[in-house]
C-alpha positions as CSV (number, residue, x, y, z in Angstrom):
1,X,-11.6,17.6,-5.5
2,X,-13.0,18.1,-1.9
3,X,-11.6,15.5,0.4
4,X,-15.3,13.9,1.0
5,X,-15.3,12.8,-2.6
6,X,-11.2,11.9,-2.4
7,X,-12.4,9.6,0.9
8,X,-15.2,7.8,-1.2
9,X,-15.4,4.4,-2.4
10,X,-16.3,4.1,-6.4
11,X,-19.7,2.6,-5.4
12,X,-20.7,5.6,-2.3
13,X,-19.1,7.8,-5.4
14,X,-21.5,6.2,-8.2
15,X,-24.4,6.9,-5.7
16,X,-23.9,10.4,-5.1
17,X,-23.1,11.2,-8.5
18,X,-27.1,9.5,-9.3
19,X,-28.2,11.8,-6.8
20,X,-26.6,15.2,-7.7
21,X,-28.4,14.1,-11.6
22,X,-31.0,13.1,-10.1
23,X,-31.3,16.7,-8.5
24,X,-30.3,18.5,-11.8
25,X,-33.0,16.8,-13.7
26,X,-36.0,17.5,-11.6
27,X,-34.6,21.1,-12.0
28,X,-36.4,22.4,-8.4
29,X,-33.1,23.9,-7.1
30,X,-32.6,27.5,-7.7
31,X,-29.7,28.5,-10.1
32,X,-26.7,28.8,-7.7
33,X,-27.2,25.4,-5.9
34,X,-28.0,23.9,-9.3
35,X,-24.1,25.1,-10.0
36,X,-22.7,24.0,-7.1
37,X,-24.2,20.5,-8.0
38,X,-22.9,20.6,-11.6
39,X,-19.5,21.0,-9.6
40,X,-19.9,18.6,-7.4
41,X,-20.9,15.9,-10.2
42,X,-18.3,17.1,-12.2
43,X,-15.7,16.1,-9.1
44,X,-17.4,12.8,-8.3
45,X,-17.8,11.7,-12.7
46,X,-13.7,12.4,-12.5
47,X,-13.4,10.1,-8.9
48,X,-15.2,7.5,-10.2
49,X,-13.2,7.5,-13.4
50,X,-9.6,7.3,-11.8
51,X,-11.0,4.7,-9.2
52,X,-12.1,2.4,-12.2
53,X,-8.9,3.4,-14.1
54,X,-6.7,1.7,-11.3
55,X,-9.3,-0.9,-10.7
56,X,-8.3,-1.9,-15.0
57,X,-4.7,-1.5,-14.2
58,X,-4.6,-3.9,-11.3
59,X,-6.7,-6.8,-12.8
60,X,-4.1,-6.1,-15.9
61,X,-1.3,-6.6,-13.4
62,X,-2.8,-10.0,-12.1
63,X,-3.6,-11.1,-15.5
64,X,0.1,-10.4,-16.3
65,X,1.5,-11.9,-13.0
66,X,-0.7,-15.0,-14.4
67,X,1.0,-15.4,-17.5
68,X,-1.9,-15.1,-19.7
69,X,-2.3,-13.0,-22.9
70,X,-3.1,-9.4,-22.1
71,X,-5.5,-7.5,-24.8
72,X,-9.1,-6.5,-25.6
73,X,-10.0,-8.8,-28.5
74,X,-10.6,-12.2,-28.3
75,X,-8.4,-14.9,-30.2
76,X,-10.1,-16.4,-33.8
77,X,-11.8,-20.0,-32.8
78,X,-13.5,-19.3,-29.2
């Protein structure tokens, strides 16, 4: 991953990743830059997945430090 994309928040990441899509779909690129951008959306789709992986593993911590039940489903009655 090139260290612009390793420097990015999740949100600047999102934002280029909607551009370099946006770019692929209106296909007016020629074929080399139009693989250079399915590279570079490639790196920023895997940033923004381990930026909202550790974003889920903190908010599990806190939940944890907080003493409340930790799980996906909710409990029968609510």
């Amino acid at each position: 991953m090139s260290d612009d994309i390793a420097k990015m928040s999740f949100e600047e990441a999102m934002a280029a990743l909607e551009q370099v899509v946006a770019q692929l779909e209106r296909g007016e690129v020629p074929l080399e830059k139009s693989i250079e951008l399915y590279e570079r959306g490639a790196a920023l789709k895997v940033h923004c997945a381990a930026k909202l992986k550790d974003a889920e593993a903190k908010v599990e911590l806190i939940r944890a430090a907080e003493g409340k039940a930790i799980g996906t489903t909710p409990a029968e009655g609510l």
